[in-house]
C-alpha positions as CSV (number, residue, x, y, z in Angstrom):
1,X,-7.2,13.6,3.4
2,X,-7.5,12.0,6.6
3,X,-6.2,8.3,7.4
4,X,-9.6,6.9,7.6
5,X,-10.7,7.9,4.5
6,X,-7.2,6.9,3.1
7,X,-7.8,3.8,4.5
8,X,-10.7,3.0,3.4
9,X,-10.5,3.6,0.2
10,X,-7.1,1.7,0.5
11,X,-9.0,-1.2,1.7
12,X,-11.6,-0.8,-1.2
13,X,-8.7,-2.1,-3.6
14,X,-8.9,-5.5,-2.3
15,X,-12.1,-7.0,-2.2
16,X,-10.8,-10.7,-0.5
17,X,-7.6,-9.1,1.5
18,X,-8.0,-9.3,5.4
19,X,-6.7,-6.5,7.2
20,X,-5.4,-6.3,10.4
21,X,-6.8,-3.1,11.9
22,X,-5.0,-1.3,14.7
23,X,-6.4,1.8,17.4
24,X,-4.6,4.0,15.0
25,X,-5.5,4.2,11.6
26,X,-2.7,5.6,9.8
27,X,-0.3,2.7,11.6
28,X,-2.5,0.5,9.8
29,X,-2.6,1.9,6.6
30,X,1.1,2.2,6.7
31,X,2.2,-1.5,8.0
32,X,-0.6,-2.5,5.5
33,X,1.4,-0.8,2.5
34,X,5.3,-1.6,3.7
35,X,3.7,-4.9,3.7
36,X,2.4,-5.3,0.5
37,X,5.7,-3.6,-0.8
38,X,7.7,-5.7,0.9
39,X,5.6,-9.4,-0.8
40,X,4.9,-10.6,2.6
41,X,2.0,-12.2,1.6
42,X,4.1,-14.7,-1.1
43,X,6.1,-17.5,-0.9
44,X,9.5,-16.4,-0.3
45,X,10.5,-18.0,-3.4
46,X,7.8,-15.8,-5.6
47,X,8.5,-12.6,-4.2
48,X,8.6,-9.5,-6.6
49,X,11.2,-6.3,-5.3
50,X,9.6,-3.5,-3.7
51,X,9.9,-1.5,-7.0
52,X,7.8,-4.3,-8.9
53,X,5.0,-4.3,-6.4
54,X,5.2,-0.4,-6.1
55,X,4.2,-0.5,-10.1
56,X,1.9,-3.1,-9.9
57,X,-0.1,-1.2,-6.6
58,X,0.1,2.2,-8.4
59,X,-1.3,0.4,-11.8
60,X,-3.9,-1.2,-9.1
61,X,-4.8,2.2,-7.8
62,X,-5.2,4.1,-11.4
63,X,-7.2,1.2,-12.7
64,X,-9.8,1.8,-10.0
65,X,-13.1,3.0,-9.8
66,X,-11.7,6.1,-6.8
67,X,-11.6,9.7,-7.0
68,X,-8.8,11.0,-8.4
69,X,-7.7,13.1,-5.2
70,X,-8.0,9.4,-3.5
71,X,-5.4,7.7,-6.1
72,X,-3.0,10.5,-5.7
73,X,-3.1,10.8,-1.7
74,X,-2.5,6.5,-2.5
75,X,0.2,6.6,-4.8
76,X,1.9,9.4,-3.2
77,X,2.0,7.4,0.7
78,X,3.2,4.6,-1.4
79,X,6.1,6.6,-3.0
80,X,6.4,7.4,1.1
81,X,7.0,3.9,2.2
82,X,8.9,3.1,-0.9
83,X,11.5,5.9,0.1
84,X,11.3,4.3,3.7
85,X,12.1,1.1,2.8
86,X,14.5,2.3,0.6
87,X,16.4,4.8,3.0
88,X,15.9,1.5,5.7
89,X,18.3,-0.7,4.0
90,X,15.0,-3.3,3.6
91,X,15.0,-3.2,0.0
């Protein structure tokens, strides 16, 4: 599945959530999810661990209305920045 349709079926998930888009889409797709796995978006103070947020986007992702080759190709490049963030020492 290419980036932009993994994008934008990524940014079909959040209806209110502005996203920054960059020239290449996968960059964005990928800063978009290490940031949402990461909490950046919450008071420091509120954040939930990577592994908290991981289950809550993949619960996100299953509970949706997308094709099922569209929540795997999402869950599976979240599993991907999981590892990456794992393997990074950012967790």
């Amino acid at each position: 599945m290419e980036s932009i349709e993994l994008l934008e079926a990524y940014k079909s998930l959040w209806s209110n959530r502005t996203l920054q888009i960059e020239e290449n889409p996968a960059h964005t797709l990928r800063n978009a999810i290490k940031k949402e796995l990461k909490d950046e978006m919450t008071h420091p103070r509120l954040r939930k661990t990577p592994h908290e947020k991981f289950y809550l986007s993949v619960k996100r992702i299953i509970d949706s209305s997308l094709h099922d080759k569209q929540k795997v190709n999402l869950v599976n490049y979240h599993l991907r920045i999981l590892e990456e963030l794992k393997q990074g020492g950012s967790l």
